[in-house]
C-alpha positions as a Markdown table, in Angstrom:
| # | Residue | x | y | z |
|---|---|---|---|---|
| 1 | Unk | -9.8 | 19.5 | 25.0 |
| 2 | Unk | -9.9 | 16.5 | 27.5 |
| 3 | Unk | -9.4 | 13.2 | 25.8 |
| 4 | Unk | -12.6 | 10.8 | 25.6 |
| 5 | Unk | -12.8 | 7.8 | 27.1 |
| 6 | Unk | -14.1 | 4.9 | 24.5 |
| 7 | Unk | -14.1 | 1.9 | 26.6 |
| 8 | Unk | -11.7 | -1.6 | 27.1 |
| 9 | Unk | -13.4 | -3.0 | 23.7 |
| 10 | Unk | -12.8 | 0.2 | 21.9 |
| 11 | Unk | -9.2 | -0.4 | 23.4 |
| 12 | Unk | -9.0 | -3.8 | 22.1 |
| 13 | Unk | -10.4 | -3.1 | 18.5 |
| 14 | Unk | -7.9 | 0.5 | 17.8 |
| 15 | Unk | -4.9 | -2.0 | 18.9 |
| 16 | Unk | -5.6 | -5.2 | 16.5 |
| 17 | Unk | -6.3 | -2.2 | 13.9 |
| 18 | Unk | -2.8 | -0.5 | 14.7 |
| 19 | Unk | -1.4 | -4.0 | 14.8 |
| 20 | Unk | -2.6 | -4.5 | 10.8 |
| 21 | Unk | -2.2 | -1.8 | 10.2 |
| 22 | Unk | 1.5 | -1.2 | 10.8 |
| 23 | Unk | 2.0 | -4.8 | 9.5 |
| 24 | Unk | 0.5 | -3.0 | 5.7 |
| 25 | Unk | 2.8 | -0.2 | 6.0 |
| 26 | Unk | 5.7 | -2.3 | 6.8 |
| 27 | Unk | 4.8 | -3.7 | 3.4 |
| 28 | Unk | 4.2 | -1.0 | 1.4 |
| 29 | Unk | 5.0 | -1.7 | -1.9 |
| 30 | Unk | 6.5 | -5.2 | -0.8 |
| 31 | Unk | 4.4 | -6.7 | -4.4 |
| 32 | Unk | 5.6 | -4.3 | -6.8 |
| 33 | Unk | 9.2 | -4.5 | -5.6 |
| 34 | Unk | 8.8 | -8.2 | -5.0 |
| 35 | Unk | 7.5 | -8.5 | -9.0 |
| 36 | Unk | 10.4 | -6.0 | -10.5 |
| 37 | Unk | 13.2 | -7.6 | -9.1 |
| 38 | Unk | 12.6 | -10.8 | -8.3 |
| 39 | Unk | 10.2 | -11.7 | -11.1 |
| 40 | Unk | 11.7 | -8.4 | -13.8 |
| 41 | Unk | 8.2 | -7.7 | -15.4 |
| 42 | Unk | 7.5 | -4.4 | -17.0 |
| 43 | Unk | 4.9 | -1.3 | -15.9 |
| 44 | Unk | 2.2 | -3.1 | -17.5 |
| 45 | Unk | 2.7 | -6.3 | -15.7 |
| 46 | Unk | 3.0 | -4.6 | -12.6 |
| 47 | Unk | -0.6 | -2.7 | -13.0 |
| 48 | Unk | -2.3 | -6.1 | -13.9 |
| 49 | Unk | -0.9 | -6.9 | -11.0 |
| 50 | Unk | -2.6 | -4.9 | -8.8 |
| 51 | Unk | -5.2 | -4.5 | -11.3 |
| 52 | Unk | -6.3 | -8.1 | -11.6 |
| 53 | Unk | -6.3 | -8.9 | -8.0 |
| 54 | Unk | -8.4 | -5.9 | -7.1 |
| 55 | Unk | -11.1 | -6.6 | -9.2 |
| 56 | Unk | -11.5 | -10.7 | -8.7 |
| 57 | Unk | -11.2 | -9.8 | -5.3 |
| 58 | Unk | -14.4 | -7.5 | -5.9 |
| 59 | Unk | -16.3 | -9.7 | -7.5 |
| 60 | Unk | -15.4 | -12.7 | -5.1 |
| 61 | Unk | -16.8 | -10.0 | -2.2 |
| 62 | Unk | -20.0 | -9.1 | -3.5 |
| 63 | Unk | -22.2 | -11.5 | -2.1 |
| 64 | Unk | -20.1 | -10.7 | 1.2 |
| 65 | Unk | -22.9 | -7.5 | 2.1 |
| 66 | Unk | -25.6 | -10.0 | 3.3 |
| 67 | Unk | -23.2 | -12.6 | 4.7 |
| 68 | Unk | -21.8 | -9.8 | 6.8 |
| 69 | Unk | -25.3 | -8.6 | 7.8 |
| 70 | Unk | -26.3 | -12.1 | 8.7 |
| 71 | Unk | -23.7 | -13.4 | 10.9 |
| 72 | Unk | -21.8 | -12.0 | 13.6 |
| 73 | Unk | -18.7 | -9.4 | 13.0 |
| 74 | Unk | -16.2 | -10.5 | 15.5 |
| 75 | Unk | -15.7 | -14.3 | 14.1 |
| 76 | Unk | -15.9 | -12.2 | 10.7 |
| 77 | Unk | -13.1 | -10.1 | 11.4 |
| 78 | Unk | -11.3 | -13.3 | 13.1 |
| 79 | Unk | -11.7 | -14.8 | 10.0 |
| 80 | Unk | -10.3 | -12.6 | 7.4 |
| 81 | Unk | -7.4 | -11.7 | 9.2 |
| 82 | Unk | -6.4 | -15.8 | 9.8 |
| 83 | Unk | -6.8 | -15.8 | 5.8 |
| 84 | Unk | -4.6 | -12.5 | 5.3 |
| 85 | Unk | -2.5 | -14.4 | 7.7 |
| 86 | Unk | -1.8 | -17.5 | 5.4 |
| 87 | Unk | -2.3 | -16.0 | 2.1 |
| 88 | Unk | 0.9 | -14.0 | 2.9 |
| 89 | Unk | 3.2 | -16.2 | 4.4 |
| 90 | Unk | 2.9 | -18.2 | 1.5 |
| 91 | Unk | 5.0 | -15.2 | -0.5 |
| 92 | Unk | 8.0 | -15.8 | 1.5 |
| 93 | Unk | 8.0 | -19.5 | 1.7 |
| 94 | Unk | 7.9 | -19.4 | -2.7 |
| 95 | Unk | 10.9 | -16.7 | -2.2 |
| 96 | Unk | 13.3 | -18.8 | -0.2 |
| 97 | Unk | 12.6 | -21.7 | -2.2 |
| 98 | Unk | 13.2 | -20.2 | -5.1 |
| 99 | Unk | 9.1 | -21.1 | -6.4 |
| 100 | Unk | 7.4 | -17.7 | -6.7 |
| 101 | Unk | 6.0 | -17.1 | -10.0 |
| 102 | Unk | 3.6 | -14.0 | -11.0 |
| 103 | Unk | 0.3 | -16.4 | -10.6 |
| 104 | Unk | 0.9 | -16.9 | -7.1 |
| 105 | Unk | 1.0 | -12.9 | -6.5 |
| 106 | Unk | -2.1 | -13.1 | -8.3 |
| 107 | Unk | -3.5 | -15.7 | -6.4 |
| 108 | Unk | -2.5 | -13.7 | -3.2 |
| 109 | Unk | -3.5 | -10.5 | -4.2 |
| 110 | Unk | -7.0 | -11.8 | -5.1 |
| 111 | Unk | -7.6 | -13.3 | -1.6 |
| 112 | Unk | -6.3 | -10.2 | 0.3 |
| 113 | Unk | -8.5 | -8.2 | -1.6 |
| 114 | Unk | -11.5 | -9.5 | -1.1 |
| 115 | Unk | -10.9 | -10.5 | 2.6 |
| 116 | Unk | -9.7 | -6.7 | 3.2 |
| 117 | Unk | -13.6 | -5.8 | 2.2 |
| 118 | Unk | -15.1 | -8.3 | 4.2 |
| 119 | Unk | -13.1 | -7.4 | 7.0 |
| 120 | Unk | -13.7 | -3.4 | 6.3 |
| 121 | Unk | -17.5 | -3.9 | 6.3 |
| 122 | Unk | -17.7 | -6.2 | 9.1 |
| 123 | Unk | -15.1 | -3.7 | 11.0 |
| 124 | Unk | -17.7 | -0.3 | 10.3 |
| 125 | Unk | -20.5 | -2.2 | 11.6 |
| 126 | Unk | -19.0 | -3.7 | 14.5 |
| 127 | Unk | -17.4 | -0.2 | 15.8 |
| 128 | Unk | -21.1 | 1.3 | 15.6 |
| 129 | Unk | -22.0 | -0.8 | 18.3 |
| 130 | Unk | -18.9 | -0.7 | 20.4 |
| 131 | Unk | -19.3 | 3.2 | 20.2 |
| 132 | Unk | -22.1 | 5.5 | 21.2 |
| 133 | Unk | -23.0 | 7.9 | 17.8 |
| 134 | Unk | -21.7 | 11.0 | 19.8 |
| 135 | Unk | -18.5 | 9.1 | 20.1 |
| 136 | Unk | -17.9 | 8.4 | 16.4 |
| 137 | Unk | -15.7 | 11.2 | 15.0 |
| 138 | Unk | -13.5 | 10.6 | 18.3 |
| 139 | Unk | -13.0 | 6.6 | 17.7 |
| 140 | Unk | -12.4 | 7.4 | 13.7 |
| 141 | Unk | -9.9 | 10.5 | 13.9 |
| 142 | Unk | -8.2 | 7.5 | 15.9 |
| 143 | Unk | -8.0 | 5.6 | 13.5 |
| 144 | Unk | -6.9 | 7.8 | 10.8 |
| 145 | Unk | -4.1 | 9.5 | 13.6 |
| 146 | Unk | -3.1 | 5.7 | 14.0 |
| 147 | Unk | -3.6 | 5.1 | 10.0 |
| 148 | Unk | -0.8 | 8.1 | 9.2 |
| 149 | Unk | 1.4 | 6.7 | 12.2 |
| 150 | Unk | 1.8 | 4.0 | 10.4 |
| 151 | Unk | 2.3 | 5.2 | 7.7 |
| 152 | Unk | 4.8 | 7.8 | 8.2 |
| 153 | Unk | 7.3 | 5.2 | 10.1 |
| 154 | Unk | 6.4 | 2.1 | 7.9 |
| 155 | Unk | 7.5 | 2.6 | 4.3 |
| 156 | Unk | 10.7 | 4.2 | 5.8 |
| 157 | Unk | 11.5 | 1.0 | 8.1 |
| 158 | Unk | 9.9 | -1.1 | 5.4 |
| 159 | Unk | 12.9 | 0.5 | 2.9 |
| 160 | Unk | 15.1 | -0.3 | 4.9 |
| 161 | Unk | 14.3 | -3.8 | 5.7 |
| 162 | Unk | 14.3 | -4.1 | 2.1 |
| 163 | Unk | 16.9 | -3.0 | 1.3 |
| 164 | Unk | 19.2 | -5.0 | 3.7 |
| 165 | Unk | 17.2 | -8.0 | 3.9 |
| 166 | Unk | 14.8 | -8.2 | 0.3 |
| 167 | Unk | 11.4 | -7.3 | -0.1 |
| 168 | Unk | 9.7 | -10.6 | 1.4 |
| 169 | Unk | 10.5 | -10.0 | 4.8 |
| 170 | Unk | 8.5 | -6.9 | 4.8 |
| 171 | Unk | 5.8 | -9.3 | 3.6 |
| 172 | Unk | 6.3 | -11.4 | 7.0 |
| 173 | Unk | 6.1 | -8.2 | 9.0 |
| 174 | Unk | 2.5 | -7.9 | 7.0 |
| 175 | Unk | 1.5 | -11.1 | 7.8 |
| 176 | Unk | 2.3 | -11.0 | 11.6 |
| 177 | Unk | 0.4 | -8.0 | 11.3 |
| 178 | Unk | -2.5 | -9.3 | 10.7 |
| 179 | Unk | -2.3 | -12.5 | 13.3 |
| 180 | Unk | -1.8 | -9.5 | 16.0 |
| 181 | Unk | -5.1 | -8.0 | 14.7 |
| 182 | Unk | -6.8 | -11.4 | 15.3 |
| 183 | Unk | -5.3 | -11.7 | 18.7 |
| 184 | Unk | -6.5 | -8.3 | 19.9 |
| 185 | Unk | -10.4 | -8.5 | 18.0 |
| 186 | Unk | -10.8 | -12.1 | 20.0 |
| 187 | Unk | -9.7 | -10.6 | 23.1 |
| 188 | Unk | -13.1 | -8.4 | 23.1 |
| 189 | Unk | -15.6 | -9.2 | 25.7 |
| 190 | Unk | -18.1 | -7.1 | 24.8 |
| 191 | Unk | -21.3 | -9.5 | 23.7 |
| 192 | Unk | -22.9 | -8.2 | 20.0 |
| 193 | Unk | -26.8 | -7.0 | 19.9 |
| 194 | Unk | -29.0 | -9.4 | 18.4 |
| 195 | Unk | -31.6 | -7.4 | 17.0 |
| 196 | Unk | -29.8 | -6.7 | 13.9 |
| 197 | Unk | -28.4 | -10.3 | 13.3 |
| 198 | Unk | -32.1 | -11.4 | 13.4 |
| 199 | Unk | -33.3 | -8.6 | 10.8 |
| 200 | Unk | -30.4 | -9.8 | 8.4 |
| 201 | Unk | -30.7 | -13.3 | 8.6 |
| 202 | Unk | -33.8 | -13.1 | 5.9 |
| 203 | Unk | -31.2 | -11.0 | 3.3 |
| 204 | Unk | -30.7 | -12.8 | 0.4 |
| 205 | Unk | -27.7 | -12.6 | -2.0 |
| 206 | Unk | -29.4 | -10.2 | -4.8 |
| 207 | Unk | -30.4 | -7.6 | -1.8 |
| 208 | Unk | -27.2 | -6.1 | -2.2 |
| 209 | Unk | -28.3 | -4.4 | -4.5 |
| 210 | Unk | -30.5 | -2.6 | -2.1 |
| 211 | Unk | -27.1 | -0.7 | -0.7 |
| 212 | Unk | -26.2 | 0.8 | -3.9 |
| 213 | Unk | -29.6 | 1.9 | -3.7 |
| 214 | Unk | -29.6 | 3.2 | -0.8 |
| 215 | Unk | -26.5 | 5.1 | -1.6 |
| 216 | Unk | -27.8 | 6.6 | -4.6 |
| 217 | Unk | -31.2 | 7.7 | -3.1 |
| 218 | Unk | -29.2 | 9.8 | -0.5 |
| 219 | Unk | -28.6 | 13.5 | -1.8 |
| 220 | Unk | -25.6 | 13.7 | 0.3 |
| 221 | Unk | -24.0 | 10.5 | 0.0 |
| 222 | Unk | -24.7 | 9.9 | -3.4 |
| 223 | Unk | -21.8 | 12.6 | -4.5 |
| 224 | Unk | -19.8 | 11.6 | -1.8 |
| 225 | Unk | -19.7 | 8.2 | -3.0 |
| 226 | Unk | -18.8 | 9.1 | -6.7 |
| 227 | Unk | -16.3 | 11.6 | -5.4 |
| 228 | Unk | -14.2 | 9.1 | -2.9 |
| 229 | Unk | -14.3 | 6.4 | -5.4 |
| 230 | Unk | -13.0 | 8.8 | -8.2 |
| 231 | Unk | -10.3 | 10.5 | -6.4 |
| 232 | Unk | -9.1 | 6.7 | -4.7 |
| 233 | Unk | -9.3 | 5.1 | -8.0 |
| 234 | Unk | -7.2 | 8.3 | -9.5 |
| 235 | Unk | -4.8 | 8.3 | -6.9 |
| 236 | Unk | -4.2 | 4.2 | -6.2 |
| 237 | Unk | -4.0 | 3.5 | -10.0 |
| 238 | Unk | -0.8 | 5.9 | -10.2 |
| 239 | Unk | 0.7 | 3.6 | -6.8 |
| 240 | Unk | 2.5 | 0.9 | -9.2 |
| 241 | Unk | 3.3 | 3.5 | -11.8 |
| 242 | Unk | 5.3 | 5.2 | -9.1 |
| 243 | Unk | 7.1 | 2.3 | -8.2 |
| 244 | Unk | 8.2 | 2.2 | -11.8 |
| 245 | Unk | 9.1 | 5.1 | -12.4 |
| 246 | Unk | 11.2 | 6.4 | -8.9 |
| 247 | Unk | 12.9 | 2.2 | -8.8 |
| 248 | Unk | 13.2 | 1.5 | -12.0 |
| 249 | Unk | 13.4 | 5.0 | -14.3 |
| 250 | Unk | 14.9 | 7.0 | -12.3 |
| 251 | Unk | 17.6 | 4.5 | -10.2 |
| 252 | Unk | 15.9 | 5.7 | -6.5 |
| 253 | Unk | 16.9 | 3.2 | -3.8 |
| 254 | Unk | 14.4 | 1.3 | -2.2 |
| 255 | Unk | 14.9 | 3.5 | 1.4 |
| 256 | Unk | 14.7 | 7.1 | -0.9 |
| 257 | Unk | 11.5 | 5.4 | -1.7 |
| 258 | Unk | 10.1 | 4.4 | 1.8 |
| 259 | Unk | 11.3 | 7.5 | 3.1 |
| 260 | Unk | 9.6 | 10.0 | 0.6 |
| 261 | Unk | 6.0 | 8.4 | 0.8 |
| 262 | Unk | 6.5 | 8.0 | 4.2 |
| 263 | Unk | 8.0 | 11.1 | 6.3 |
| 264 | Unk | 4.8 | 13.2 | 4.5 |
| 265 | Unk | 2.3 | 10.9 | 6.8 |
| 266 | Unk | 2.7 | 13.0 | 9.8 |
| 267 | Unk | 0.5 | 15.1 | 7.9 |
| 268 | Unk | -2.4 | 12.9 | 8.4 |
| 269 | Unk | -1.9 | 12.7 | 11.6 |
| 270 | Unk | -1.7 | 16.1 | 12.1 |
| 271 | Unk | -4.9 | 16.2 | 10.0 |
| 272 | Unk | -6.9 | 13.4 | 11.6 |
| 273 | Unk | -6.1 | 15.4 | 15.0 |
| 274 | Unk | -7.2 | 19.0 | 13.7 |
| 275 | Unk | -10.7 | 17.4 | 12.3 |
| 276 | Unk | -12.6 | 17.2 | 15.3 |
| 277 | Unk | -11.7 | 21.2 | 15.9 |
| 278 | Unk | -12.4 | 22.1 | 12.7 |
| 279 | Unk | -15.7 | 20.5 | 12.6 |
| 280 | Unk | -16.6 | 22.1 | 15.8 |
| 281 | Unk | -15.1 | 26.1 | 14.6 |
| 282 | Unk | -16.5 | 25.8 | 11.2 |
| 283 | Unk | -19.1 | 23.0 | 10.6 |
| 284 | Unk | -18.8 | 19.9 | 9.1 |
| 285 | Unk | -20.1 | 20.4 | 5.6 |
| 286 | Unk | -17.6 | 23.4 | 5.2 |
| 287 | Unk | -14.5 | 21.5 | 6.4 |
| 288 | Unk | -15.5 | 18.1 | 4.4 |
| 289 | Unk | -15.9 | 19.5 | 1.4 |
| 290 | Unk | -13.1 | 22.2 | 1.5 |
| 291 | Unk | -10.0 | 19.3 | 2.6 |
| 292 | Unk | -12.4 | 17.1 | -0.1 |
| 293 | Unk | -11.2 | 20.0 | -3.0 |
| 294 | Unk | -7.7 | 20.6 | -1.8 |
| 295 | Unk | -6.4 | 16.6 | -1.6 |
| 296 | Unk | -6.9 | 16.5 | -5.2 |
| 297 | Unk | -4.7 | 19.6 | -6.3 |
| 298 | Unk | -1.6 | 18.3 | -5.6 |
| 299 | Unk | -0.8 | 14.9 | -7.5 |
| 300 | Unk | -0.6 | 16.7 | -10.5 |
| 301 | Unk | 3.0 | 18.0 | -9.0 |
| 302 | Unk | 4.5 | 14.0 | -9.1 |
| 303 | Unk | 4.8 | 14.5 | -12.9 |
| 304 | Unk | 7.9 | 16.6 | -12.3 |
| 305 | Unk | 9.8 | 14.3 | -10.2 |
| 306 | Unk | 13.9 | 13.8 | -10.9 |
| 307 | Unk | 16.0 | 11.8 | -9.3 |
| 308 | Unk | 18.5 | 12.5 | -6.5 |
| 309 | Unk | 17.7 | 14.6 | -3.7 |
| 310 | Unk | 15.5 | 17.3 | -5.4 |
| 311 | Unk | 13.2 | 14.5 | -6.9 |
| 312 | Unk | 12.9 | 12.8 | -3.3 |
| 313 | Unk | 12.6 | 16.4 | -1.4 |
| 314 | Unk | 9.3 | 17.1 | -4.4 |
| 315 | Unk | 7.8 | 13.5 | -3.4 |
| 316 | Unk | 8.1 | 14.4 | 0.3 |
| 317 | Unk | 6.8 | 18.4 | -0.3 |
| 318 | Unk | 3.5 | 17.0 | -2.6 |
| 319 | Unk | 2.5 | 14.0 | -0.2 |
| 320 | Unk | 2.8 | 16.3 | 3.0 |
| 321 | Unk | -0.2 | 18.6 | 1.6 |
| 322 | Unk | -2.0 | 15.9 | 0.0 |
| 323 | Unk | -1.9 | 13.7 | 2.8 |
| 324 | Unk | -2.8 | 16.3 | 5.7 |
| 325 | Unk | -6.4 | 17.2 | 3.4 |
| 326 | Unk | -6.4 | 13.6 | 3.3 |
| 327 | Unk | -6.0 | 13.3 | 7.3 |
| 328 | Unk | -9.0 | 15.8 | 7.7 |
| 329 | Unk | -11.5 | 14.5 | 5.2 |
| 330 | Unk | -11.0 | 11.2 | 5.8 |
| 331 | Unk | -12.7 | 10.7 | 9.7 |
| 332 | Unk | -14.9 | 13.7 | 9.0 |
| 333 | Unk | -16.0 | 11.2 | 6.0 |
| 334 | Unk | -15.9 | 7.9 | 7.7 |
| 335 | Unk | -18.2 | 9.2 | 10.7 |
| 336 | Unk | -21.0 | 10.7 | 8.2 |
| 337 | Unk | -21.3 | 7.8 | 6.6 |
| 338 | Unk | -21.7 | 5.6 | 9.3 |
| 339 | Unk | -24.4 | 8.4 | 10.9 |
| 340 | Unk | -26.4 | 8.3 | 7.7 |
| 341 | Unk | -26.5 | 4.3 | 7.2 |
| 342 | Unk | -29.1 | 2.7 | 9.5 |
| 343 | Unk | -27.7 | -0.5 | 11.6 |
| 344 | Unk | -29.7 | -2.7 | 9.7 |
| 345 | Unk | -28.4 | -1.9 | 6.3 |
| 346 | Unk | -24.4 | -0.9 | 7.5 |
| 347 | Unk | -22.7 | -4.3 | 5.8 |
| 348 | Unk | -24.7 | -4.3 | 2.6 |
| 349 | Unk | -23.7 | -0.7 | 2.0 |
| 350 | Unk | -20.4 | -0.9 | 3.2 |
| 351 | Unk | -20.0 | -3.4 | 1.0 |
| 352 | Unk | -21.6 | -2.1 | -1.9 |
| 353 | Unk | -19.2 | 1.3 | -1.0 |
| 354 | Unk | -16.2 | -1.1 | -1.0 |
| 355 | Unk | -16.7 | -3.4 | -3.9 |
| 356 | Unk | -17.7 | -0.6 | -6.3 |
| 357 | Unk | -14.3 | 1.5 | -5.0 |
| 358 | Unk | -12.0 | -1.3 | -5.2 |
| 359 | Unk | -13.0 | -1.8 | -8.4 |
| 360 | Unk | -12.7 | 1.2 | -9.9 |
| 361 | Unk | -9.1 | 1.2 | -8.6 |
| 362 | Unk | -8.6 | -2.4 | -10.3 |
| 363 | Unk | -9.9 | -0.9 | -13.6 |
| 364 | Unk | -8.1 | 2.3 | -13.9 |
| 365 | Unk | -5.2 | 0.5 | -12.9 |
| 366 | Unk | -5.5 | -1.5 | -15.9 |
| 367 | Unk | -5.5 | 1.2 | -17.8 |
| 368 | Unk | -3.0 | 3.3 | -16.8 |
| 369 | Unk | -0.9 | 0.0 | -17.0 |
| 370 | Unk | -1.6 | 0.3 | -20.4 |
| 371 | Unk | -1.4 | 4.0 | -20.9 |
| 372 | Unk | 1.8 | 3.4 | -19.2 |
| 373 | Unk | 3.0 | 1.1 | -21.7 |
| 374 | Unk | 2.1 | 2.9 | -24.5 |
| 375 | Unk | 3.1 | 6.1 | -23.5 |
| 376 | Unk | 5.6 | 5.8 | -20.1 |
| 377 | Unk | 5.2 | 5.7 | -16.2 |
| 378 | Unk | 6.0 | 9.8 | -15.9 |
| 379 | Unk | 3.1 | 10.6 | -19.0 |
| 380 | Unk | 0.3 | 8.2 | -17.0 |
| 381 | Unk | 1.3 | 10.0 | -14.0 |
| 382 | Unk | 0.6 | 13.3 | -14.7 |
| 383 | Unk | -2.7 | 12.4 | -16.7 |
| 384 | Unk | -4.3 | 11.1 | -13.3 |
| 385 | Unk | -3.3 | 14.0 | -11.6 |
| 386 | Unk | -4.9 | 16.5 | -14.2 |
| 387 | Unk | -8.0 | 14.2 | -14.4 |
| 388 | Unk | -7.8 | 14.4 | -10.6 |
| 389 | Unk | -8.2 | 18.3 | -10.8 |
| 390 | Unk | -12.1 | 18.1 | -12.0 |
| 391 | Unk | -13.2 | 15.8 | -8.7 |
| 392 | Unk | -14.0 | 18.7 | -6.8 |
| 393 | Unk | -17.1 | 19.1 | -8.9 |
| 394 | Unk | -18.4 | 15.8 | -7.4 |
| 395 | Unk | -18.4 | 16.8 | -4.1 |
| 396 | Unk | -22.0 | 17.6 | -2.4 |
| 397 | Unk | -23.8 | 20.8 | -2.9 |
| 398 | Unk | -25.8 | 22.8 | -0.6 |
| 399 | Unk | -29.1 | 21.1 | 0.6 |
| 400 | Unk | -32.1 | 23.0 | 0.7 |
| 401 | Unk | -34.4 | 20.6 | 1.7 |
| 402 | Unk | -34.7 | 21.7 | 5.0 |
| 403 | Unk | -34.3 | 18.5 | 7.3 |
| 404 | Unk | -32.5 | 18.3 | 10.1 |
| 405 | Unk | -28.7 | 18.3 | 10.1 |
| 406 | Unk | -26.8 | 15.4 | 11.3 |
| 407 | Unk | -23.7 | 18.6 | 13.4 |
| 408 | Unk | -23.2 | 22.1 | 13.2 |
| 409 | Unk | -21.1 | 24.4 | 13.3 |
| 410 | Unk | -21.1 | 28.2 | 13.8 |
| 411 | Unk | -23.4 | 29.7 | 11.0 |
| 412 | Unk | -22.7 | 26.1 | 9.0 |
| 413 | Unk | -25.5 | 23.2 | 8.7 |
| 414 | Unk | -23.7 | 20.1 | 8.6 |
| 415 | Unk | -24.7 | 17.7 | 5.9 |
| 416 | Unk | -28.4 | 17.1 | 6.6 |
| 417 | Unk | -30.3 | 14.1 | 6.7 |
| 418 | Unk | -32.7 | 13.3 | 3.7 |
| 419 | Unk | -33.6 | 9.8 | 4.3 |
């Protein structure tokens, strides 16, 4: 299959992504490390945490749909990153002076949040005008192969790092990561249309509302927005648990750690690279909602964890197969949406996607804090993974409406279009 050319601003936009991108990895669980053993607060403090930050940073991003519609997306993106920038840096500076305290990871996590969904709104619309429609699943199964990249090399280096050096330089390599993206976004010479900057300029605040809407009005988005928001809220309200329970339970160093959650990511690569053919053998609908069932069989397995080497090889064996599903719904995902969401209306329901996901994750995350507490790390665990077990169910039925499909496949309708 010959590889497709995207263009210099295509270019541009996959490097600042792989720049912040590999900056997040680097950090992977630089704030849960950073709060048990510099700061040595329990599970549930950990969960708020995350928890707390997630959903002020939801809330702070809501009217952040029409704002996004109504103003350019490069300066947006600029933008967001320069504050990702700061917000960070100021982590380390508290840490060598000897200043951090848990408000200030609050007060970080709050602004990262809701920058990261500006930024991820801004970001889907902008790449719908930098590539043609046909060129979609192409530019996102780039992402996601540079997504699991990063993934599978940064918590492993990121271990490391910590290990030798503490967990705030990680959060430096975050940081940078995030001036690089800026760098390579402004570097874009591409001009952005006009025509839908001038439609959005009229959207008011309350029209948000209007993506949720639209969401819910689409038979074939409408599931696939309740599924993805379950199954991320399931999975990313387990994330602090896990640092818990492997650093603090069960004695794991902080490379065992880095290495288990990241050697599995080649998986998603090797996912986000099978996508495209697997669309083409078997039809999108059929592939989307076959890796949607299967990346939510296997979390259930991290409730049998150990420590040593067994416990770390388990990790490793679990995130492989969860994480290569992942890897193939994921672009398959991405592209559909952005196919079925008219120009006009791509930041308010981006937004509306992103603000109702991220706080799903901020309020489950609360609560298996709690569950967490009452119970312990392990129990919580293995209750999100059995909850995660009945998401399949949410996943988009056979249309017979009739319209006309969005791909095929051979003898397979790809998810049609109903609106």
């Amino acid at each position: 299959m010959a590889r497709q050319k995207l263009g210099r601003s295509f270019g541009w936009l996959w490097s600042a992504f792989a720049a912040s991108t590999v900056g997040t990895w680097l950090g992977f669980g630089a704030f849960p490390l950073i709060a048990i053993q510099v700061l040595h607060v329990g599970p549930a403090a950990v969960s708020a945490l995350a928890a707390a930050g997630l959903a002020v940073g939801a809330l702070l991003a809501l009217p952040f749909g029409p704002w996004v519609e109504a103003h350019r997306k490069k300066p947006v993106m600029i933008v967001t990153d320069l504050v990702r920038f700061a917000a960070l840096l100021t982590i380390p500076a508290a840490c060598f002076a000897d200043r951090l305290t848990y408000t200030q990871l609050l007060v970080v996590s709050v602004i990262s949040a809701a920058a990261n969904i500006a930024f991820t709104s801004a970001s889907g619309a902008y790449l719908k005008q930098l590539v043609r429609p046909d060129h979609l699943l192409v530019a996102n199964g780039r992402f996601e192969s540079t997504t699991w990249t990063a993934t599978a090399v940064g918590p492993t280096l990121g271990g490391a790092a910590i290990s030798l050096l503490g967990p705030a330089v990680t959060v430096i390599a975050n940081a940078v990561g995030f001036l690089l993206s800026a760098v390579g976004i402004g570097a874009i010479r591409q001009q952005e249309t006009t025509s839908e900057r001038a439609g959005a300029a009229k959207v008011r605040a309350s029209d948000l509302v209007k993506g949720w809407r639209f969401i819910h009005d689409d038979r074939q988005l409408r599931p696939l927005f309740w599924n993805t928001v379950a199954v991320n809220a399931l999975i990313m309200a387990t994330e602090p648990l896990m640092a818990v329970l492997l650093l603090q339970d069960l004695g794991w160093m902080a490379w065992q750690y880095g290495l288990a959650f990241g050697l599995p990511c080649v998986g998603g690569f090797a996912g986000a690279q099978l996508a495209p053919r697997l669309e083409a053998r078997y039809g999108r609908r059929r592939v989307l909602i076959t890796s949607g069932a299967l990346r939510a069989l296997w979390p259930v397995g991290l409730f049998f964890v150990m420590p040593g080497t067994a416990g770390v090889v388990l990790v490793i064996a679990v995130e492989l197969v969860l994480i290569t599903c992942m890897g193939v719904f994921n672009p398959l995902f991405a592209t559909e949406r952005l196919q079925r969401v008219p120009a006009e209306r791509v930041g308010r329901v981006l937004v509306a996607w992103n603000v109702t996901g991220t706080g799903a994750i901020a309020v489950l995350t609360a609560l298996w804090g709690v569950l967490a507490a009452v119970t312990d790390a392990r129990i919580a665990i293995g209750i999100a993974g059995v909850l995660l077990l009945a998401t399949p169910f949410l996943l988009p039925r056979k249309d017979k409406s009739g319209h006309q499909p969005l791909a095929t496949g051979p003898d397979e309708p790809a998810l049609t279009t109903t609106v």
